[in-house]
C-alpha positions in Angstrom: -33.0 -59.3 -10.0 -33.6 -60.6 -13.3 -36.0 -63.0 -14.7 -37.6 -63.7 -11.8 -40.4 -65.9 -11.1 -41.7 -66.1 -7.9 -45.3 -68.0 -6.8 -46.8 -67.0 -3.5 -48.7 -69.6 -1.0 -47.1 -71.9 -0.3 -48.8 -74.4 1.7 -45.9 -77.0 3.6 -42.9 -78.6 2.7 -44.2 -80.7 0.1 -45.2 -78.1 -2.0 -42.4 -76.2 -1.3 -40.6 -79.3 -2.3 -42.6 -79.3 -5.7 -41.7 -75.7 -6.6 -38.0 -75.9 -5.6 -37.7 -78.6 -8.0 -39.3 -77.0 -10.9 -37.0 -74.2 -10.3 -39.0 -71.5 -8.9 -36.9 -68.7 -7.5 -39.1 -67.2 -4.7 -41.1 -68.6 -2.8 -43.8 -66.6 -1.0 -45.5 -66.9 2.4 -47.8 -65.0 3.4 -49.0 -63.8 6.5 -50.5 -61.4 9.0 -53.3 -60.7 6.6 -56.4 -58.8 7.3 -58.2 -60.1 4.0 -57.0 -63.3 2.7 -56.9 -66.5 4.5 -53.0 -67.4 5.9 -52.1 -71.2 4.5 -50.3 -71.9 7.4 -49.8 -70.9 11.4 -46.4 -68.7 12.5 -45.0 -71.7 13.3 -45.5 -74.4 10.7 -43.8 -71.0 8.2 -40.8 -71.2 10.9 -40.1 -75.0 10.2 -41.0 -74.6 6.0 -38.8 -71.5 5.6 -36.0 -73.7 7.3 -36.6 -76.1 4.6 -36.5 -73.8 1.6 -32.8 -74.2 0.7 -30.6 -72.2 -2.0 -30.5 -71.2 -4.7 -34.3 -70.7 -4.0 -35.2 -67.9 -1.2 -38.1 -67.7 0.9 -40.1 -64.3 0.8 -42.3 -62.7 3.6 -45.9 -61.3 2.2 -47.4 -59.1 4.9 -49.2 -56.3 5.4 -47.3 -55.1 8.7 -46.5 -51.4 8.4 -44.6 -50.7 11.8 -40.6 -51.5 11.5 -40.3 -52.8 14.8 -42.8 -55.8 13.9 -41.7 -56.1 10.5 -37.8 -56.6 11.8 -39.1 -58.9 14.8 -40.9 -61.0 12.8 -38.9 -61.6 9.7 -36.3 -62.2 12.5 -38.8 -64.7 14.0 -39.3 -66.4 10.9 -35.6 -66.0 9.7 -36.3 -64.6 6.6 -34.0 -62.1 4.6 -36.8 -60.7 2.0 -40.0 -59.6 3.0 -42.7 -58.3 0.6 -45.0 -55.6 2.1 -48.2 -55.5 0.8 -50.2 -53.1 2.3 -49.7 -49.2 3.2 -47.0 -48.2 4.7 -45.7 -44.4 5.9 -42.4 -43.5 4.5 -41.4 -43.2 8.0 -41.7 -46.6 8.6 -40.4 -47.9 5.3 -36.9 -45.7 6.2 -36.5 -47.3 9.8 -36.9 -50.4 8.7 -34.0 -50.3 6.3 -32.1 -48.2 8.4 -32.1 -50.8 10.8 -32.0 -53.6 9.1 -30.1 -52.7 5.7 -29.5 -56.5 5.1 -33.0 -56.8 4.4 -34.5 -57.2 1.4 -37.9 -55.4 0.8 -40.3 -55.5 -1.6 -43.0 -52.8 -2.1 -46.1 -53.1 -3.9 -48.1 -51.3 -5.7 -52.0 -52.4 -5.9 -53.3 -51.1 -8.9 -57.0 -49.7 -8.7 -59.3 -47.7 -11.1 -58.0 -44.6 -9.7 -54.6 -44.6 -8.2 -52.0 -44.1 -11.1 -50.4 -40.8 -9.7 -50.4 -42.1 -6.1 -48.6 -44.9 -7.3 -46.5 -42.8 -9.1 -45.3 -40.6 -6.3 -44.3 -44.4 -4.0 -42.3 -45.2 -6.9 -40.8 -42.0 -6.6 -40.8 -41.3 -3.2 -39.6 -44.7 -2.0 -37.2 -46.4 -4.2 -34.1 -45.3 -2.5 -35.5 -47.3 0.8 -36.2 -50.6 -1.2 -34.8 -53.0 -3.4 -37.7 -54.1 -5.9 -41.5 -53.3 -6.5 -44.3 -56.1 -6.9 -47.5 -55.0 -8.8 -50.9 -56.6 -8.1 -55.0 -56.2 -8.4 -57.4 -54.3 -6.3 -60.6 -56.0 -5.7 -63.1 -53.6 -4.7 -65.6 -56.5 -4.4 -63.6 -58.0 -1.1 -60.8 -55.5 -0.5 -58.5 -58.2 -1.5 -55.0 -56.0 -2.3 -53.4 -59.9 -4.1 -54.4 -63.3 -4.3 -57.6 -62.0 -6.4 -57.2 -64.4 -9.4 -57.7 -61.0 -11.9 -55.7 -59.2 -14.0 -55.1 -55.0 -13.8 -54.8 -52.2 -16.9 -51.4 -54.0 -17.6 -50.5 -50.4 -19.5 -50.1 -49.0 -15.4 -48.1 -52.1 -15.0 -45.7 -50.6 -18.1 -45.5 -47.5 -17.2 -44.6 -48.1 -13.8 -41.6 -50.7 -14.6 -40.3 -47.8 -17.1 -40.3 -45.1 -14.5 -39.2 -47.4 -11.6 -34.9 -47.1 -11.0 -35.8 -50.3 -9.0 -36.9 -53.6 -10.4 -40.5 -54.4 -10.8 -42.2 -57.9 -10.8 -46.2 -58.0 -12.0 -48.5 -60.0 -10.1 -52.6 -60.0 -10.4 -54.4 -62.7 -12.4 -51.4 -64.2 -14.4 -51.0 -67.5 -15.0 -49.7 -69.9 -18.1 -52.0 -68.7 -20.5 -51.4 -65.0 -20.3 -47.6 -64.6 -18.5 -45.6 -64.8 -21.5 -47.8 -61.7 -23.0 -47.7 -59.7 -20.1 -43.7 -60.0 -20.5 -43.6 -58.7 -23.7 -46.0 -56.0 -23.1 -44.6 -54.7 -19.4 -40.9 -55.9 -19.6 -40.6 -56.6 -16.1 -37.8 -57.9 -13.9 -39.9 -60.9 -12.6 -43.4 -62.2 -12.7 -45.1 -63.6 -9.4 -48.3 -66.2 -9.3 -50.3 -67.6 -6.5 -54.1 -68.4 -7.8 -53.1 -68.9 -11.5 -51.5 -72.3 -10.8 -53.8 -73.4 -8.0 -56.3 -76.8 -7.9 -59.2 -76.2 -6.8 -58.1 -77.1 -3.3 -56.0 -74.6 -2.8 -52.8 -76.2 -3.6 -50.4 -75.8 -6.3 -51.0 -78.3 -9.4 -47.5 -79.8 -10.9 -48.6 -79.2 -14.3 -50.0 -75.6 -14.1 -46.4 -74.9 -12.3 -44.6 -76.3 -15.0 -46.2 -74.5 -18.3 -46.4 -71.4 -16.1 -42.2 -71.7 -15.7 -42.3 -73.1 -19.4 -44.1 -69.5 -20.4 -42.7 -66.8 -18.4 -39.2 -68.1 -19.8 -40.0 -67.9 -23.2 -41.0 -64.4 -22.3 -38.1 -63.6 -20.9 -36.0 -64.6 -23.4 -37.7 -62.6 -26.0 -37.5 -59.9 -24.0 
């Protein structure tokens, strides 16, 4: 995983269309939420992840924390990456990939005002069970662990991708104006956006897509 970009949300097949065009890597779906509104029923994801094609891979983002719904329902969906976003027991995380080594999970790691060394000890405790962390904003305001439109102490951010033997994409308030900076200050294998190139409709805007892409990649390649 290198040079990543990912952008979470999307909405149907046309969008999904739009961003596999512009060359996104991941696309994100989320679902089973218990803050956030879903984009889309269980089934309308089934037929969209069918249409995301490669190179371009579609991505779980759920905050299931039991391996035997996390395995049934990437299986349902026929995903082969799933992003989990909320708490999960090491327990859980090791059955999952014991089971189903073929998958490909992402962990994240919701920054708040106060959690650097319990952060710390998931990145330690859990990276030989997982094959990349995703960093994002806590808002205490709604409880929203992602999809919060704001930024976090990117200096947590840092410290975590240089600690981390497993990749680490940032997430939390980024967008075209600020991704390329948050590259060169974090160094991170990938960079993920959902609100940051959103319309006020909720759907993704061609242009803020584009300079987004444009930005990250001349991050990366002064990185």
């Amino acid at each position: 995983m290198r040079n990543l970009i990912q952008i979470a949300g999307v909405v149907d097949k046309e969008e999904a269309q739009l961003l596999m065009k512009l060359g996104v890597d991941y696309l994100g779906v989320p679902l089973r939420l218990p803050v956030n509104k879903e984009d889309l029923t269980e089934d309308e994801a089934v037929e969209l992840i069918k249409f995301i094609t490669p190179p371009h891979k579609s991505v779980l983002i759920t905050y299931l924390n039991n391996a035997d719904e996390i395995i049934s329902f990437c299986d349902k969906l026929n995903v082969k990456i799933v992003q989990l976003h909320g708490d999960i027991s090491f327990d859980e995380l090791f059955r999952t990939k014991t089971l189903r080594p073929d998958l490909e999970i992402i962990k994240s790691l919701v920054v708040a005002s106060d959690n650097y060394d319990k952060l710390v000890k998931i990145v330690e405790t859990y990276s030989p069970y997982l094959d990349a962390f995703i960093t994002d904003t806590f808002d205490p305001a709604t409880g929203a662990e992602g999809a919060t439109g704001k930024t976090h102490d990117w200096n947590i951010s840092k410290k975590l991708v240089e600690i981390s033997q497993k990749p680490v994409i940032i997430a939390g308030g980024l967008n075209h104006k600020n991704v390329k900076q948050a590259i060169l200050e974090i160094k991170p294998a990938g960079v993920d956006v959902h609100t940051g190139v959103e319309l006020p409709n909720g759907r993704k805007s061609e242009e803020l897509v584009k300079k987004f892409i444009e930005k990250a990649k001349e991050g990366f390649a002064l990185m």
